[in-house]
N, C-alpha and C positions, 0 to 999 in steps of 0.2 A: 637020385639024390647025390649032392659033390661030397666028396669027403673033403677034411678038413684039408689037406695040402691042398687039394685044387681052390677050395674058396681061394686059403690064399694064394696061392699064385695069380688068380682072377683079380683081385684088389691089386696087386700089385700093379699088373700089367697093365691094368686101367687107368690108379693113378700115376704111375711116370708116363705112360703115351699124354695124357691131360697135362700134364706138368711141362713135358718139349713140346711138345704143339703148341702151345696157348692158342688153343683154338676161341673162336667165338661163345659170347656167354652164353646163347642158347644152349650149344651143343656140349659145351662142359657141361650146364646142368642136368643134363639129361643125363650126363655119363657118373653125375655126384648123385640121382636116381638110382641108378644102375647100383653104383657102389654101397649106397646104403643098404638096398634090397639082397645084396649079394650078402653084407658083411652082418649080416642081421640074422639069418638064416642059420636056426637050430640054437640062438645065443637066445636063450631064456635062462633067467635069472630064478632061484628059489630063495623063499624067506625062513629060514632056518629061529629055532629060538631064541627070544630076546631081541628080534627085528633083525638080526643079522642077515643080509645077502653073499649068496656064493653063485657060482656059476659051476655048468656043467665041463669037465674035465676039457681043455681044448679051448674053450670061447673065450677065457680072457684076454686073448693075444689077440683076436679077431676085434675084440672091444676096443682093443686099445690101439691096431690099425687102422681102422675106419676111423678114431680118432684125428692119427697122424696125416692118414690119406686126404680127410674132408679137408684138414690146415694147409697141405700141399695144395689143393683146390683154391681154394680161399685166396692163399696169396697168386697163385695164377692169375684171380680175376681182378684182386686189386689192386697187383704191384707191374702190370704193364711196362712195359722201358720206357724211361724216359726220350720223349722228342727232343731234337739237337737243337741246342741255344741257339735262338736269335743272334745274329752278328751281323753288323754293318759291311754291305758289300758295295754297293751303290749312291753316289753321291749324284743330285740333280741340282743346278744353279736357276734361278727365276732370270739370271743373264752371265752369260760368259765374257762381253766385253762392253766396257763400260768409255766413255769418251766425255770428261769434261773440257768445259770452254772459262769457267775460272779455278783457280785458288779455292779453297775453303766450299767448292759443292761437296754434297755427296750424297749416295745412295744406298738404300737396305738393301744387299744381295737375300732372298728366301732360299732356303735349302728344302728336301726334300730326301732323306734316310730312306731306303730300302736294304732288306735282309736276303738272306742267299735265294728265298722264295718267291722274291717280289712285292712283300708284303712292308707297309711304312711301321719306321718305328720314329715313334712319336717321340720317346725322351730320348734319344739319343746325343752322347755329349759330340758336340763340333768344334773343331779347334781351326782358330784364323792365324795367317802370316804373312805379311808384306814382304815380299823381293826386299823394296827398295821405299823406305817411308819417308824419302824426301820426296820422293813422287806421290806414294798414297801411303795414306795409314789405314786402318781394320780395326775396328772394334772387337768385342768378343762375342756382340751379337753381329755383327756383318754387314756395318755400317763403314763403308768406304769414304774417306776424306780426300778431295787432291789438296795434297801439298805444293807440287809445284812440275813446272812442264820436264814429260817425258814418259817413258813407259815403261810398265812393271808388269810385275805376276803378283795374282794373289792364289795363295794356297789353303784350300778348305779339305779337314780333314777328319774323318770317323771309324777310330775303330783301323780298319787297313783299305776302306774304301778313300779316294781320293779325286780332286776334283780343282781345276784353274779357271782362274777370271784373268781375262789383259785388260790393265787399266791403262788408262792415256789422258793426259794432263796437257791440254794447246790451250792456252790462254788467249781469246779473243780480242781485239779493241773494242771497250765500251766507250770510252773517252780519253780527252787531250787535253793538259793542262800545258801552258808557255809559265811561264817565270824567267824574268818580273813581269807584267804583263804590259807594260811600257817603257822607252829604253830614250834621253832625250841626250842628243848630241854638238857639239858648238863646234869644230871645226873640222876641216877636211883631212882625211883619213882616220879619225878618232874612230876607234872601233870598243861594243861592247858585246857581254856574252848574253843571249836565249839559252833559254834549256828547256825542253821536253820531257812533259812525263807524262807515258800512257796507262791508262788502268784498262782492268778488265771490269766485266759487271759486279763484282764484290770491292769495288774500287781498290784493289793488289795491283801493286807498280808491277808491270811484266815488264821483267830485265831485260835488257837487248833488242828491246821492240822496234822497227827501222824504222824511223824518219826523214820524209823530203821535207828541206825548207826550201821558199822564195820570198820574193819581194815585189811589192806590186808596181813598183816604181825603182827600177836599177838605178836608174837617173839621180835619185834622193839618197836610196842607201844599198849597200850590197849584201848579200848573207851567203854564205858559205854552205857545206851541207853538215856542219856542227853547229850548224847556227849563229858562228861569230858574224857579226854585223857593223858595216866601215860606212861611215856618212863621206859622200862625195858631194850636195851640195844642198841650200836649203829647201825643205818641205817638208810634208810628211808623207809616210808611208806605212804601207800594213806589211808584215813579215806571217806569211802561215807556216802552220806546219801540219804534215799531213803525215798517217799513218793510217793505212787498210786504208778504207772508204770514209775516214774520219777525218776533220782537220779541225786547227786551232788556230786562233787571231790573237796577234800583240800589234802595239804602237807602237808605233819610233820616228819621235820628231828632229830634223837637223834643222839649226838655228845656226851661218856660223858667224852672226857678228854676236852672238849670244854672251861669249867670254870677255870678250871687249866693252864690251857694255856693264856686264856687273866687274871691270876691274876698273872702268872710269867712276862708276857707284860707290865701289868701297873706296877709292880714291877722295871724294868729293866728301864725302862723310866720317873721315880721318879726324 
């Protein structure tokens, strides 16, 4: 039989070794078995008159460790450590470079969050930033615009995970406009101006875009590589203008008794 120091000291030992350990819940309870059976021993309760209970000399501290002990238990099994917060360590792009051919495209960049574990986190907030938003803009969901030719970074951010797109803005020729698109001349050296203007496929004028002109007839008129055009004698002639793989047609007739003609007309009609 224990006496009473050794019960408790048995309860003790029990419950703090269960309490640093947190061992698994089978074997805690096996050892919350143990402690009841241990702390229970010899603690009989008598009904004394008028329904009163007492306890034998000694058991009430036993009563009222097993008490304390089974609560140390308890919260072993329920209050576990918390697992470390999810944090954003990994940023993945659906494309890291992106290459428009006009003005005003653009695409949904998808992102993809992962935490220190590898696992996705779904609502994670993402924050967007353009280098340089004459060249592209960003949305706040991750909708890229070109603005205009050249090339940037886009910077996509979560948390301390981080992650770059290069965007690139080269405006293609879709087409050639000439203005005016006929030019008519009365005598020799009179010169007038063409002009050129190229679009891309969102018809955006692309600044600076290089143009060859000619003349299909030097003979009739001349053109320059600005496009200035000098009548040498009369005919007509086509002036192109050519950029990429593209070109554009205007007219340009020289007439040069043309002037002489309508100044005997207003003459005659004075």
């Amino acid at each position: 039989m224990l006496t009473m120091k050794e019960k408790r000291s048995t309860c003790e030992i029990i419950a703090q070794n269960v309490c640093r350990s947190r061992q698994l819940t089978g074997i805690v309870r096996g050892l919350m078995v143990s402690l009841t059976t241990l702390c229970h021993i010899d603690v009989e309760p008598s009904v004394r008159d008028y329904g009163m209970v007492s306890y034998a000399p000694g058991t009430r501290f036993l009563a009222v460790f097993m008490t304390l002990s089974l609560a140390c238990l308890s919260a072993c099994l329920t209050n576990p450590s918390s697992p470390p917060a999810q944090e954003p360590t990994t940023i993945t792009l659906s494309t890291y470079r992106i290459v428009f051919t006009a003005v005003n495209d653009h695409v949904l960049i998808d992102t993809t969050v992962l935490d220190q574990d590898g696992g996705v986190l779904t609502n994670a907030t993402v924050h967007w930033r353009s280098a340089d938003k004459n060249v592209a803009r960003v949305s706040d969901r991750g909708v890229v615009t070109a603005a205009g030719n050249g090339t940037t970074q886009i910077y996509v951010t979560s948390g301390d995970a981080r992650a770059i797109a290069i965007v690139s803005v080269e405006q293609t020729v879709d087409s050639i406009e000439i203005l005016p698109s006929s030019i008519t001349l009365t005598h020799p050296g009179e010169t007038d101006q063409f002009t050129a203007v190229v679009y891309d496929s969102n018809t955006r004028i692309i600044p600076g875009a290089a143009v060859v002109w000619s003349s299909s007839h030097p003979e009739i008129v001349t053109v320059d590589a600005t496009g200035l055009v000098t009548a040498v004698s009369t005919g007509t002639a086509r002036v192109t203008a050519s950029s990429g793989n593209l070109s554009a047609h205007a007219t340009i007739h020289v007439d040069i008794g043309l002037q002489s003609r309508r100044s005997l007309h207003h003459y005659l009609h004075q």
